[in-house]
C-alpha positions, -999 to 999 in steps of 0.1 A, spaced: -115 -300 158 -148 -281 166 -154 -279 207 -185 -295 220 -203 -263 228 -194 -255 186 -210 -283 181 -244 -282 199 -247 -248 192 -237 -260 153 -270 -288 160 -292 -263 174 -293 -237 147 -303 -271 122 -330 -278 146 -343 -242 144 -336 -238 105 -356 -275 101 -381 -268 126 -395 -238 114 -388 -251 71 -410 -283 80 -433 -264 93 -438 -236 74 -432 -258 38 -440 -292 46 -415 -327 49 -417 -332 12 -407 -297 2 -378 -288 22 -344 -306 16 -314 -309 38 -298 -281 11 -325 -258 20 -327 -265 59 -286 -260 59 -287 -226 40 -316 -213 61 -291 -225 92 -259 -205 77 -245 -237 70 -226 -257 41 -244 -291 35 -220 -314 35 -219 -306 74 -255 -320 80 -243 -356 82 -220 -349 111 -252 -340 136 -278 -362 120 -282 -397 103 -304 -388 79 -333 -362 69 -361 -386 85 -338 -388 119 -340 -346 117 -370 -345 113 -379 -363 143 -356 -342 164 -375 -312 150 -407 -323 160 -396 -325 197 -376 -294 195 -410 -273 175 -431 -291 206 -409 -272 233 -413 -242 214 -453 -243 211 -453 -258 250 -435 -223 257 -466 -206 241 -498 -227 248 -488 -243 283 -488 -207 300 -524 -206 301 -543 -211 329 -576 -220 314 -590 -238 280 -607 -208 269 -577 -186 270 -552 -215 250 -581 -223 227 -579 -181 219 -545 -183 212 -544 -213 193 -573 -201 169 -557 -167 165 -550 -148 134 -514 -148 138 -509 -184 143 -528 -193 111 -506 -167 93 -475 -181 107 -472 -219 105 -433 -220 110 -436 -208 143 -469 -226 152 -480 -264 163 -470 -289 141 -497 -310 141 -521 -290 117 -492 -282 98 -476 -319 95 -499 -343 105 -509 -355 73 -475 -358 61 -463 -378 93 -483 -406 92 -467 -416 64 -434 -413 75 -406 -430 98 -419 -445 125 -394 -426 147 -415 -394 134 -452 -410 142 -438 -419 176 -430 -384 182 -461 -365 167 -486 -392 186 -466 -378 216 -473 -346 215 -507 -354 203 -510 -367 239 -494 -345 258 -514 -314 242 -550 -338 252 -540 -341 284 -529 -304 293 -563 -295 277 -576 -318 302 -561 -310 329 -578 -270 322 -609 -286 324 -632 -288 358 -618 -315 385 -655 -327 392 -656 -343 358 -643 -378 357 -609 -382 342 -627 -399 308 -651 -373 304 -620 -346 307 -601 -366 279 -634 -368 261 -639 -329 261 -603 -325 253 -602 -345 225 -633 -328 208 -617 -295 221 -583 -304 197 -597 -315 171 -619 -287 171 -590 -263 168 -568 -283 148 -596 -284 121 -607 -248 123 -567 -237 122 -565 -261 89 -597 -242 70 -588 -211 78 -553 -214 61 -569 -233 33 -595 -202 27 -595 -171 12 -580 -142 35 -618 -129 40 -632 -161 52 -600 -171 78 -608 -146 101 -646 -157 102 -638 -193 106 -615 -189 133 -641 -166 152 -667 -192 147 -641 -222 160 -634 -200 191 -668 -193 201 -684 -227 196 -655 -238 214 -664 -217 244 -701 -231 240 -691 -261 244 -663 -254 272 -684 -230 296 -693 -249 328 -722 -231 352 -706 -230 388 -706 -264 404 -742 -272 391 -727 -298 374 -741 -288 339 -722 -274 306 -738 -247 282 -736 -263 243 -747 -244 214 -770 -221 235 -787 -243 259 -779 -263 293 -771 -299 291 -775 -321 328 -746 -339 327 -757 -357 357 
């Protein structure tokens, strides 16, 4: 009879295997065979820590969205998460990046467990976005910027890894600095620069 500190350690290092195989290869590409071996583990041990693949899979979103908080919730402004977000490294590494560019396509099609949790952290990353932007805005107007803002840099994190290796590093250079455009508020004057020129947003 395993202990229970076997046992969640057992759980956690399917949560890491699965995490990082989703993201890196998609739902519909990785099995529980695969996610076991990359874990160390014998397959018929799966079913003792998790219902089925779609019930994993849910738990891996939630454990992958701790692990990208860890990395993007450190910031203390837009400009620097929207940097790191649209860097090099995280378009060359999807297994160890947000899910949501990498899965997002795939999860609306699958449990409802798994939309549940992907529309969370679809949330959660809008608001802490929001919550980077300037307090004299109203609270829609934040949520409006931060929106744009994410979609922004899930989009330009999608092209580049669907492009040639010459053309990522463009694309993600041009995401980042339209994203600063459009980010970079003048003082307390009330008034946001966007493509070049000042907009009164009075």
């Amino acid at each position: 009879m395993w202990s229970p500190q076997h046992s969640a350690e057992t759980r956690q290092r399917i949560l890491d295997a699965a995490s990082a195989a989703f993201r890196g290869q998609g739902v519909a590409d990785t099995s529980v065979a695969n996610i076991m071996k990359r874990a160390g583990l014998t397959h018929g041990g799966f079913y003792a820590h998790f219902a089925s693949k779609d019930d994993l899979l849910a738990e891996a979103l939630r454990h992958g969205r701790r692990q990208t908080n860890e990395r993007f919730e450190s910031f203390d402004s837009l400009q620097a998460v929207v940097d790191s977000y649209l860097d090099p490294a995280h378009a060359a590494h999807p297994e160890r990046g947000c899910a949501i560019p990498s899965l997002g396509s795939e999860i609306s099609r699958s449990s409802p467990k798994a939309r549940r949790r992907l529309a969370g952290a679809i949330r959660a990353r809008v608001a802490r976005l929001g919550a980077l932007l300037p307090r004299r805005l109203s609270g829609a107007e934040r949520e409006r910027q931060a929106i744009g803002a994410f979609a922004c840099m899930v989009g330009g994190l999608l092209l580049a890894r669907a492009s040639d290796p010459d053309d990522r590093d463009r694309i993600l250079a041009a995401c980042r600095e339209f994203l600063h455009d459009a980010t970079e508020f003048d003082g307390d004057t009330g008034s946001t620069r966007s493509n070049g020129a000042t907009e009164n947003k009075s």
